[in-house]
Residue, then its C-alpha position, 0 to 999 in steps of 0.5 A: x710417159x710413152x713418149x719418153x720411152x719412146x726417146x729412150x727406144x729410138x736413142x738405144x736404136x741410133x746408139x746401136x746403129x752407131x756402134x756397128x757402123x763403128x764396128x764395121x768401119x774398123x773391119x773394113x780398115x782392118x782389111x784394108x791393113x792386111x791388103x795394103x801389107x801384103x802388096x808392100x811385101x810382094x813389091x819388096x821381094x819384086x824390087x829384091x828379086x831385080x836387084x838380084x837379078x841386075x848384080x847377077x847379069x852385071x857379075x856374068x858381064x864383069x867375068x868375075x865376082x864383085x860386091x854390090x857396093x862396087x857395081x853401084x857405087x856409093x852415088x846409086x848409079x853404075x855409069x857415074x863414076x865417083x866425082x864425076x857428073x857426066x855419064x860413062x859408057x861402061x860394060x854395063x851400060x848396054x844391059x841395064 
């Protein structure tokens, strides 16, 4: 019989164990989540800030007020222009 209780003790204990390790780990990856979301937002309003900052710099170059669309085109690139494969001098390509 004490052997048995014994199991019961030693099994309740791992079981125990088990849970707050469980509980533990679930902390940690919590922590982890807000970390990780956290930098994802910084790198967000980083990337947003550049842009910003690259459509400014091109619209003061350009002398005038220009959507984004036009300064970038429709490929991403400001140097090549649309069917084009081969890079273009341009006024903004001196500044990016």
């Amino acid at each position: 019989m004490a052997g048995l209780r014994q199991d019961e003790k030693s099994a309740q204990k791992k079981e125990s164990a088990g849970e707050k390790t469980a509980e533990q780990t679930r902390q940690a990856g919590e922590e982890v989540a807000q970390a990780s979301t956290h930098l994802l937002q910084q790198n967000l309003e980083l990337l947003q800030n550049s842009c910003r900052f690259g459509v400014e710099v091109a619209t003061a170059m350009m002398g005038h007020s220009t959507p984004c669309s036009d300064v970038i085109g429709r490929s991403g690139s400001a140097l090549l222009p649309v069917g084009s494969s081969k890079p273009t001098r341009s006024r903004t390509a001196d500044t990016c």
